[in-house]
C-alpha positions as CSV (number, residue, x, y, z in Angstrom):
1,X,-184.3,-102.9,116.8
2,X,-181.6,-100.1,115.2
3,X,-181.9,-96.9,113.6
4,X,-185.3,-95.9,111.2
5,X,-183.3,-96.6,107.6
6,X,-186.0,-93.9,105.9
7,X,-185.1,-91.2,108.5
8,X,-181.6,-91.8,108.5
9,X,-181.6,-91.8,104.5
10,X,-183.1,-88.3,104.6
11,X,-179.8,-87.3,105.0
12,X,-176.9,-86.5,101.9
13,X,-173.8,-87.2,104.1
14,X,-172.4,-89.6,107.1
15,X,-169.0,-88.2,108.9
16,X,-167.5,-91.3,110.1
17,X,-164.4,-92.3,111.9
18,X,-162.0,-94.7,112.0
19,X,-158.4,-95.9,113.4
20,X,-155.5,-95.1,111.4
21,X,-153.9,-98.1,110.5
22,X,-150.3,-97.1,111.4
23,X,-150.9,-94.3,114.5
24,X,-154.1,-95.9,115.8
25,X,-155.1,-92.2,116.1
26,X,-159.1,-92.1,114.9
27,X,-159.6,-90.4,111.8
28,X,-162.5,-88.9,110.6
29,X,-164.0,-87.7,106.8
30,X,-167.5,-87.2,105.4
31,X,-168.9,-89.8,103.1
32,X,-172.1,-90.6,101.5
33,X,-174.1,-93.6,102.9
34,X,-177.2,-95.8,102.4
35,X,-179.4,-96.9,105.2
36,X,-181.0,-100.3,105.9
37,X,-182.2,-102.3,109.0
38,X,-179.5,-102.9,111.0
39,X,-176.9,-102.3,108.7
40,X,-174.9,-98.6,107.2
41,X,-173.6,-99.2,104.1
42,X,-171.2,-96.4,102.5
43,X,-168.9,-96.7,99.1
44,X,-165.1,-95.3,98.6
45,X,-163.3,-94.3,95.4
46,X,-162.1,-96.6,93.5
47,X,-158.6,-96.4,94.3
48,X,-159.1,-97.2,97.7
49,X,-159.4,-94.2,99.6
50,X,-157.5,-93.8,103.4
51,X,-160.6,-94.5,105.5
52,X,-160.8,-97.8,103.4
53,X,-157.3,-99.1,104.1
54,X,-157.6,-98.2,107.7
55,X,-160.9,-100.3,108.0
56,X,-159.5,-103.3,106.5
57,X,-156.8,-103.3,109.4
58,X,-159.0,-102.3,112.3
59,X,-163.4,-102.5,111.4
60,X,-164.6,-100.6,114.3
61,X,-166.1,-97.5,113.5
62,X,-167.8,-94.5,114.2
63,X,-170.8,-92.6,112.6
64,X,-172.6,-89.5,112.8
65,X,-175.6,-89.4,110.6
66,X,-177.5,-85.9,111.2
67,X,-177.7,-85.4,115.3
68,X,-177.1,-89.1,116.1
69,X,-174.0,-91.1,117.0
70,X,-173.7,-94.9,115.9
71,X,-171.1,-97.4,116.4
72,X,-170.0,-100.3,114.5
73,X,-168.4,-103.4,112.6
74,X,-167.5,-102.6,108.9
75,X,-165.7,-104.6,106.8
76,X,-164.7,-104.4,102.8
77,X,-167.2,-106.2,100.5
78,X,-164.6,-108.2,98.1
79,X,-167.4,-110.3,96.6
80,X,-168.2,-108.8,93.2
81,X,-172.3,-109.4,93.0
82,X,-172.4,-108.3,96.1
83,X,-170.1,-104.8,96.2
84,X,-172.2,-104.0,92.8
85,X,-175.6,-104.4,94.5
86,X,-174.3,-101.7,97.1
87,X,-172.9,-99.3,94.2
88,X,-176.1,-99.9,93.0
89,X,-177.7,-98.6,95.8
90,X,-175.6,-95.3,95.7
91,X,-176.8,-94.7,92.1
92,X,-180.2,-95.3,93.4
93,X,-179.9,-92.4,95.9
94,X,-177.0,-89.9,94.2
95,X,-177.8,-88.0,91.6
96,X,-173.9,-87.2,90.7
97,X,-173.5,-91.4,91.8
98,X,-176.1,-91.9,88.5
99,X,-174.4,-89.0,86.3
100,X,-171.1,-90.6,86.7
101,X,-172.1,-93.8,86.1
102,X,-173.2,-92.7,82.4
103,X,-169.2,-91.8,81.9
104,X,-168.0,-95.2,83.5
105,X,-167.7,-94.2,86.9
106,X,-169.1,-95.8,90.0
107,X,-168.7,-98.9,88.7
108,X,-165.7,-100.0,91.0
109,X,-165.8,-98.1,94.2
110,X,-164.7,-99.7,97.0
111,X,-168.1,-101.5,98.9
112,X,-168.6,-100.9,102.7
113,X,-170.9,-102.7,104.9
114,X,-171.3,-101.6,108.5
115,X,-173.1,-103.6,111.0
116,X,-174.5,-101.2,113.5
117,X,-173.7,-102.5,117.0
118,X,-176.8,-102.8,119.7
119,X,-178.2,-99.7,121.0
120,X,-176.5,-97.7,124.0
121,X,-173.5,-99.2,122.1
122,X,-172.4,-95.4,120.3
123,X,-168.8,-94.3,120.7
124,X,-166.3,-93.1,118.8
125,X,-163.6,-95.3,116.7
């Protein structure tokens, strides 16, 4: 059994990292994130932001959500119905996700879904 989703979601931001794709070097940004059972899902801009890039070459990650440490699988959701229900799920929780929506925003960002990987599991990209 992973992570509570509903505790997790309490929080606004995830600070993730991941390989460079060139140096191999971990690299780490803040990003928003949704919770859900088993499973971390986060969104880039939509002109696919650095982290992005580097997960598509190398999927392990790193995240820090509040005080705990999580390790994972992510990979780029490139199936349409699928990357719009997690935007969705950003509007949902964002505030500035649903304002920018009503100007045409948020409508293209890049979809992450990270697989959490089994407990006692945590380490760094």
């Amino acid at each position: 059994m992973g992570p509570d989703p509903e505790r997790l979601d309490r929080h606004w931001n995830c600070r993730i990292t991941v390989r460079g794709r060139r140096t191999g070097q971990p690299r780490s940004t803040t990003v928003w994130f949704v919770a859900e059972p088993g499973r971390i899902l986060l969104a880039g801009g939509k002109e696919q932001p650095q982290w992005c890039r580097n997960l598509r070459a190398n999927g392990e990650i790193g995240l820090q959500i509040g005080g705990e440490r999580f390790a994972g699988r992510a990979r780029i959701v490139d199936d349409p119905a699928a990357a719009s229900a997690i935007r969705d799920r950003f509007v949902r929780k964002y505030l500035l996700a649903r304002l920018s929506r009503l100007f045409g925003g948020y409508r293209r960002s890049v979809a992450v879904e990270v697989t959490l990987a089994p407990a006692g599991a945590a380490r760094s990209a």
